[in-house]
MARFIBA-424361 format. One record per residue (C-alpha): z, y, x; residue in three letters. Coordinates in steps of 0.02 Angstrom, whole numbers, padded with zeros to 5 digits, always signed. Each point is the difference from the previous one (the first is absolute). Layout:
ZYXALA ...
END
This chain:
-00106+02379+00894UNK +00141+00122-00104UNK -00007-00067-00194UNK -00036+00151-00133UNK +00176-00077-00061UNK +00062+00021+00178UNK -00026+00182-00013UNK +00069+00013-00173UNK +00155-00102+00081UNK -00014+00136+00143UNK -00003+00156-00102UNK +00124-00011-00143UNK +00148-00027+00083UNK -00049+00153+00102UNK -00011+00117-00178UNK -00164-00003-00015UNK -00041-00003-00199UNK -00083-00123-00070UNK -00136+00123-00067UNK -00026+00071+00176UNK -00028-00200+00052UNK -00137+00004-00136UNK -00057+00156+00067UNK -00032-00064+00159UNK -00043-00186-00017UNK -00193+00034+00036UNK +00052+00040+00158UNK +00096-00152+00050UNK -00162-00094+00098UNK -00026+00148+00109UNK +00201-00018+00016UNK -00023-00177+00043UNK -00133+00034+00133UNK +00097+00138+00076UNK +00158-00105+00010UNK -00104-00143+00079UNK -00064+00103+00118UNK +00172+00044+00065UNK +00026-00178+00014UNK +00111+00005-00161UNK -00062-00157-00113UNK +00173-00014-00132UNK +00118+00122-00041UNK +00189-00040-00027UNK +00050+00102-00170UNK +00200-00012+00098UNK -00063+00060+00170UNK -00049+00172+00053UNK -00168+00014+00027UNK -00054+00147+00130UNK -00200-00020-00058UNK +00045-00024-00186UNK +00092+00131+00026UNK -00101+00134+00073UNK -00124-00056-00162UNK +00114+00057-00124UNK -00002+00161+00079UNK -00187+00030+00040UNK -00039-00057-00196UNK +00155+00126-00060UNK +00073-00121-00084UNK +00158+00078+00002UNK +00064+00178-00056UNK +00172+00011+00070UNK -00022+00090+00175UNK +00176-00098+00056UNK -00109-00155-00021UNK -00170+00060+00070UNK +00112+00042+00159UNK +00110-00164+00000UNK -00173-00109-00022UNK -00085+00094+00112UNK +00133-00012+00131UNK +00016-00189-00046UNK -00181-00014+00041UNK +00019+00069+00191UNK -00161+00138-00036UNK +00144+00134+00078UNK +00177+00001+00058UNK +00127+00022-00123UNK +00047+00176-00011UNK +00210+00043+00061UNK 
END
């Protein structure tokens, strides 16, 4: 099962504040079920993650629309745009 400190170890290198973390922390067991359910059980703070990713985006976790659309092309949820 993903750690709370692997998400922490997941989302700041990815410039997601540490407020926002707070923000969201209550949500990190229906994270963790989620993830498991897509067979995901750790998450590598140095590797891409395409469900971590897509995450980020559904929670709107980020502002910047250049990285909503280079997560959510990271994530594989559409094709990247030309």
């Amino acid at each position: 099962m993903v750690s709370d400190e692997e998400f922490v170890a997941y989302l700041l290198p990815r410039g997601i504040s540490q407020s926002s973390i707070d923000r969201v922390r209550p949500k990190f067991p229906r994270w963790r079920s989620r993830l498991a359910s897509m067979g995901v059980h750790s998450v590598d703070p140095l590797v891409q993650n395409k469900a971590m990713n897509l995450i980020i985006v559904q929670e709107s976790l980020v502002s910047d629309s250049a990285t909503k659309h280079r997560l959510r092309n990271e994530s594989g949820i559409r094709p990247p745009k030309p």
